[in-house]
N, C-alpha and C positions, 0 to 999 in steps of 0.2 A: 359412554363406552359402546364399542361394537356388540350387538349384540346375537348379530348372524356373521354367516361364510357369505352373502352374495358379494362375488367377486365380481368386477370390473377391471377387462385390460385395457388399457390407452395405449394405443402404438404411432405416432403421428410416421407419415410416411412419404418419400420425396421420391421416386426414380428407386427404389430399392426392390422390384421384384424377381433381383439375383438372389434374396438375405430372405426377403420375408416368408416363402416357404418354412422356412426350419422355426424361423422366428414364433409363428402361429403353431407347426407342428408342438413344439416344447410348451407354449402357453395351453393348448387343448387338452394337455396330461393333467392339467391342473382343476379341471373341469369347471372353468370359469361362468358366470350364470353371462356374461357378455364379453366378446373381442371387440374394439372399437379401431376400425382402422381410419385414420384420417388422413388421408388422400389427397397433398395439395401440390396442386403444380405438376400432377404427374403425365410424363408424356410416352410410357413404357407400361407391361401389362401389371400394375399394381392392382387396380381397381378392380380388373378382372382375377387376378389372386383372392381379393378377400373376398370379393363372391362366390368364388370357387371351394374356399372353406370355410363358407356362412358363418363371416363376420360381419360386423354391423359397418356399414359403407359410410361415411360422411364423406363427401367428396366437392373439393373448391379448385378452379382453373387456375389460381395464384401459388404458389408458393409461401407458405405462409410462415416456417419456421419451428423449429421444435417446440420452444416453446408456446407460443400460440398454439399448435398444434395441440398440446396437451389440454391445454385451457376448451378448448372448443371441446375436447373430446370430455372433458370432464363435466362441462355443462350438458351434453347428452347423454352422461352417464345413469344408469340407475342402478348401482349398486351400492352396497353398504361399506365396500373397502374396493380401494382405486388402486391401482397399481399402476407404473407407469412404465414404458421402455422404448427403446428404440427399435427399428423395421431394421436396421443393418448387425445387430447386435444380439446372436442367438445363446441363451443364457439357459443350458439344463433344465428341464422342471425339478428335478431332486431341489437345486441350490436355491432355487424360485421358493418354491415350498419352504425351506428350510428360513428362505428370506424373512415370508409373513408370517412364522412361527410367533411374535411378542404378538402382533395385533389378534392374532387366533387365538392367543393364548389370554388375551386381555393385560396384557405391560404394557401395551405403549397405544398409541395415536399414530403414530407418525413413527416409520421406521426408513431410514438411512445407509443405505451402501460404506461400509466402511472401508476409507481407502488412507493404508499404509503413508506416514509422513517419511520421506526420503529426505533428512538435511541438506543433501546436495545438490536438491532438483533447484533451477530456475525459471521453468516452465514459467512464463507470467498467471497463466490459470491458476495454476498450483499457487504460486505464491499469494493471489489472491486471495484465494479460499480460504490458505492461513492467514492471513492479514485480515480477511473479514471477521473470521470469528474471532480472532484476538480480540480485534478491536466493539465488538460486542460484549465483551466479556466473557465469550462462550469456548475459548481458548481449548477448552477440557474436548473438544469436536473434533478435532486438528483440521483435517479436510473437505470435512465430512458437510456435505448443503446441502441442499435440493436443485443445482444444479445438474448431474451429471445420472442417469437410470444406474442402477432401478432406484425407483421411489413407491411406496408406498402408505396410504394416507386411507384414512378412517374416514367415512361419511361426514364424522362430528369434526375433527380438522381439518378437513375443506371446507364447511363452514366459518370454522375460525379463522382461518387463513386469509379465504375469497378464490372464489373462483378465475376472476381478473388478476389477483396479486401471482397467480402462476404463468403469466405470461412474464414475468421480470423475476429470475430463481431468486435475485438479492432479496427483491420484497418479500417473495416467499420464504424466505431463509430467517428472515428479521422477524416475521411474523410470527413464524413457527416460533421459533426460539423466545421470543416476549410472549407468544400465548403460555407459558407455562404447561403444553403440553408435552403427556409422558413420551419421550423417543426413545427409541433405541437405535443404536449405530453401533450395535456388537460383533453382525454377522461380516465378513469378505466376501462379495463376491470378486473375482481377479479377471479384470478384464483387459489387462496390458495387452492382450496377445490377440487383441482385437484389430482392427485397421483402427488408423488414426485419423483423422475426418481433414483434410488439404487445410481450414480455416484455424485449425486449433494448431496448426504444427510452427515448429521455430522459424521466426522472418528474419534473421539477423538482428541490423537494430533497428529495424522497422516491426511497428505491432500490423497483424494482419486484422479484417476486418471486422473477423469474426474473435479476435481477443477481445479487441475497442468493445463491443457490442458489450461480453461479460462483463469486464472491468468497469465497464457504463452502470451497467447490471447493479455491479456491487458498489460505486458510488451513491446512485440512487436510492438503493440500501439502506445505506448506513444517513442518506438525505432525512431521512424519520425518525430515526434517534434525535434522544433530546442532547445537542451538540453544545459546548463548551460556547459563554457569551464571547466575540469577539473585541469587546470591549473594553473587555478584562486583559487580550492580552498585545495588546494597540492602540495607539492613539494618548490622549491627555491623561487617562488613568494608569497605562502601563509606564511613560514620562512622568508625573510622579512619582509613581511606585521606585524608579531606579533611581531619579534625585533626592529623595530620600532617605533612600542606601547609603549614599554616598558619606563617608566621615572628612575626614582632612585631604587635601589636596597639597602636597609637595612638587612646588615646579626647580629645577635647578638655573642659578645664574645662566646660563650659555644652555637655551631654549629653542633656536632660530635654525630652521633647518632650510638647506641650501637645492637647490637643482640638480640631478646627477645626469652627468652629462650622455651615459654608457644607457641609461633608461630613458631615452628619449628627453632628458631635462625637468623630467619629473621629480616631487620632491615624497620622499619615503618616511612611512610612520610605521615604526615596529610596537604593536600591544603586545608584552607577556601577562598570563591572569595567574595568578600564585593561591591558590584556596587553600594552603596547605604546607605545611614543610618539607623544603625539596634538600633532598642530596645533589650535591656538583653542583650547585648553583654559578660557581664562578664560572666553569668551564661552558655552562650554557649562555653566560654575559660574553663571555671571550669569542665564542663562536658569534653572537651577533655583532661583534665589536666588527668582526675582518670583513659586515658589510661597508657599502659604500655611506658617505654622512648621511643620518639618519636620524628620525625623534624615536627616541624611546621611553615608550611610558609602562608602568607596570601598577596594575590593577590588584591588589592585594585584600586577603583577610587582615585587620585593625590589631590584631595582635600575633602578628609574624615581625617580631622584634628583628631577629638576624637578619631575616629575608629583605627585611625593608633598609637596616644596614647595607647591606651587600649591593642592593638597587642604589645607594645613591654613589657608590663607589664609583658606579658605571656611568654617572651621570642621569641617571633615570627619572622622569616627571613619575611621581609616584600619587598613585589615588588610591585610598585608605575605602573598607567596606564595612563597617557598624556590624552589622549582622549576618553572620554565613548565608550568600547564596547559590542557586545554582552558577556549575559555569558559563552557563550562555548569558545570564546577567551582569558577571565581569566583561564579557566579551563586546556585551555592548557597551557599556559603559564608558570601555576602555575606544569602541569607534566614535562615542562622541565628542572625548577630547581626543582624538587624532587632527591633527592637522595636515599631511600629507596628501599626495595624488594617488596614492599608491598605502594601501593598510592592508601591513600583514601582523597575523594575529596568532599567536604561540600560544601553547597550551605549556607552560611553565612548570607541570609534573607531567611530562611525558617528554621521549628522547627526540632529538631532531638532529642534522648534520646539517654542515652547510652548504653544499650542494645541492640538497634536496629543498634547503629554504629560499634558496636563490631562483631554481624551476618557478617556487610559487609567484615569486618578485617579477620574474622576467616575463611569465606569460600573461601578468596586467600589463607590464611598460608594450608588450606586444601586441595589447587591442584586447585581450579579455575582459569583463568586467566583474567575476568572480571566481575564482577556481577552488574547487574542491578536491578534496584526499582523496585518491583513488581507492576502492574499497576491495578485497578481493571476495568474487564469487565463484572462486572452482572451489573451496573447500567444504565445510560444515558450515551452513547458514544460518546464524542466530535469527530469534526474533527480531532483533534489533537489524540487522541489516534487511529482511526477510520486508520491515517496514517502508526502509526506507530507499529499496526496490521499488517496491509496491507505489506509494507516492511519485517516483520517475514516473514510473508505470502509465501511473494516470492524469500524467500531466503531459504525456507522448513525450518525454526523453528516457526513452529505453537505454540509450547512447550511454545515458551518464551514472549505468550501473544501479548499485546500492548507494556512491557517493550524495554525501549531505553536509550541509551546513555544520551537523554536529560532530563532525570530525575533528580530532585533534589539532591542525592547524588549517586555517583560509586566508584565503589573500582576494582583494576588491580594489575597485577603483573607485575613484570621489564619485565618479556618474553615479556607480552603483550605488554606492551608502546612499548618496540622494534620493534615489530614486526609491529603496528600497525602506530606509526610516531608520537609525541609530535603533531604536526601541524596538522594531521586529525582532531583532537577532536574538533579540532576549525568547522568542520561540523561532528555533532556527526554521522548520518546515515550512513554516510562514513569511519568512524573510527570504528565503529560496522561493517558493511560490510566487509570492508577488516581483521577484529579477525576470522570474521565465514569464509571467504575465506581461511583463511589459515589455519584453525584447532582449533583456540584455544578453551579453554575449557567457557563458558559463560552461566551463571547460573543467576537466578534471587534470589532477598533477600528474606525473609522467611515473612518481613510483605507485604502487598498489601495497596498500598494506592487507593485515590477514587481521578481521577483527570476528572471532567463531564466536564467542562466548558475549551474552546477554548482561548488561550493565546490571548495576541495581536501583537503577532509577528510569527503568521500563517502562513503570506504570506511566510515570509522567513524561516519557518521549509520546506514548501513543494518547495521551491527553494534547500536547502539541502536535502530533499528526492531525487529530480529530477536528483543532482549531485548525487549519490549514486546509481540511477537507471542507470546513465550514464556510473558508473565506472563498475556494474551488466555487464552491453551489451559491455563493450568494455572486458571483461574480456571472459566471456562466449556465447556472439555470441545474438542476437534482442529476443530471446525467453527466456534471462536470464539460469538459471537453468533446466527451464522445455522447452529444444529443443526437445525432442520426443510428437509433437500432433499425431500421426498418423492418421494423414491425408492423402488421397489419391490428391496429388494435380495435377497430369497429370490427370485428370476426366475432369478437365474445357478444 
């Protein structure tokens, strides 16, 4: 535990000696035992600033980075509590103060800017921040990392941390959070009404380059967690596992599906997955009836007596399931006995029209090779979309929203299934992952639905993101996609 006040401030600083006046002024109230100004890249009077209010100069001709910045300044620190902040961002000494109140007070190690969760926001940062800690476990944080000032840190957790793990906030976040050190993240400080930095602001559906960097950040992150085997949920073990599953197989005399000539000559497989007792069942068969000829096969729980009646009225290749499982397990199942160029795949308790199942039809026979549910993001963002954001995110299809694999109905082409493995689907993130790895073409439906409210099988979507982030880093290396932070990291 701290066991003195010697303070240390860390300000890293770039072109900023419009800001850093005030910035130093408010830190000096606070009678810090050191100002650290780190000085990189600057070609404006910064450097003669902090000598002018005898701060401590480290000073580099590069550019080096906030981060970095902080790391360097913290390796010349000698104080007992670190504080960190930015040269553009003048923050009251009253709130400063009020800030290191737990580590003064001996509560915490490590104290955190708490920043308000807005359901609405899409910010990709934002969403990250919550999607990292989710997916740590550390949910209970919402926003709250060691990415964004102020930060404050105890001699004893920057030890446990590392001085180098501050050059990447992910690993410093991870760190923090597994060191089992006491934090607090009680206080606000409200810095909305701050400028917004050009790098962090909205690109449309392009991520700018300073999102990439973070998002890198936090894939990297969550690369040290100990991650979900992949072998568990792909390959000869997960094919098992679903042939296993499988009870009885019901095919109907008249099996043989035809060319449709309006889809290019392609030939069409409709999977419904039935886990359960549906209402209107007929009116959902009638509705696929007014497709063009078509296979129909329905994927069912072993003891839906009616359901399974009802399916053979329609003509339906029916596959029986032994033991309740998830629905992505019918789903696949049901693409391995597909026969078709063209599989679209219904979620048989949930509503659909037929105009809206024909969009999914038409924009495979149109050169897609997977389409997904459009998801809506103007409203309340559940965790669950909030994820599966996040994953676009980082896999640079900003384009394709919160849309996922785990959406109530998809549609694919034979390339795709190929390409992609019958047995992925069984964890969708990863069967989506590896289409965008490989090229294929993946578009979303033309309606958007509104999905606000968090399933109750969460825990195990972001156990399936986790595996999908794991096939990400074993593919393309801890930083996912976005490997170029430029970063200068021989500076520490």
């Amino acid at each position: 535990m701290c066991m003195t006040n010697r303070l240390s401030i860390i300000i890293p600083a770039y072109n900023d000696g419009d800001t850093l006046p005030s910035v130093i002024s408010q830190c000096q109230a606070l009678c810090p035992y050191e100002i650290i100004i780190v000085a990189n890249g600057c070609t404006d009077n910064t450097e003669q600033i902090a000598l002018n209010y005898h701060c401590k100069l480290i000073s580099d001709p590069e550019p080096l980075g906030h981060d970095v910045g902080r790391a360097v300044g913290a390796a010349n620190a000698s104080g007992d509590v670190l504080l960190f902040l930015d040269a553009d961002i003048s923050i009251p000494s009253q709130q400063l103060q009020k800030f290191l109140e737990p580590i003064y007070t001996n509560q915490a190690e490590v104290v955190l800017n708490h920043i308000p969760l807005k359901p609405n926001s899409v910010h990709p940062v934002v969403i990250w921040k919550r999607v990292f800690n989710a997916l740590m476990g550390e949910q209970h944080f919402g926003l709250d990392t060691l990415t964004a000032v102020p930060i404050a840190l105890t001699r004893y957790a920057l030890n446990q941390i590392g001085i180098e793990s501050m050059m990447n906030p992910g690993i410093a976040t991870l760190k923090t959070f597994k060191s089992n050190l006491p934090i607090s993240n009680s206080y606000q400080i409200d810095l909305s009404k701050n400028k917004s930095r050009i790098g962090h602001q909205k690109t449309g559906t392009n991520l700018s380059f300073m999102q990439k960097v973070i998002i890198g950040d936090y894939v990297e992150g969550l690369s040290l967690l100990q991650l979900p085997n992949l072998d568990d949920h792909s390959g000869p073990k997960k094919i098992e596992m679903l042939n296993n599953a499988i009870g009885e197989t019901l095919t109907p005399q008249l099996n043989q599906i035809t060319p449709i000539a309006n889809y290019d000559e392609k030939t069409l497989s409709v999977v419904m997955t039935l886990q359960q007792k549906v209402f209107r069942l007929h009116s959902k068969f009638k509705c696929l009836a007014k497709l063009p000829a078509h296979e129909l096969i329905v994927v069912m729980n072993s003891d839906l007596a009616e359901e399974k009646r009802i399916a053979k009225e329609y003509g339906a290749k029916i596959i029986t399931v032994n033991d309740p499982l998830v629905y992505e397990a019918y789903q696949a199942i049901g693409a391995k006995a597909a026969q078709g160029d063209i599989i679209l795949t219904i979620n048989g308790t949930s509503s659909f029209k037929y105009k809206e199942i024909c969009d999914y039809i038409e924009r495979i026979a149109n050169g897609a090779d997977l389409v997904l549910t459009k998801n809506n993001l103007k409203r309340s963002i559940s965790l669950l979309l909030a994820l599966q954001y996040a994953f676009n995110l980082a896999v640079d299809r900003k384009d394709l929203g919160a849309s996922s694999l785990l959406s109530k109905h998809t549609a694919m082409s034979r390339k795709g299934l190929n390409i992609i493995g019958w047995e992925s689907l069984h964890c969708p993130p990863l069967a989506q992952l590896k289409g965008i790895l490989n090229g294929l073409s993946i578009v979303t439906s033309s309606k958007c639905v509104s999905n606000g409210k968090d399933d109750k099988d969460i825990d195990l979507h972001m156990k399936d993101y986790l595996v999908a982030l794991q096939y990400l880093i074993k593919e393309k290396g801890p930083r996912g996609l976005f490997a170029n932070d430029g970063r200068k990291r021989n500076k520490v």
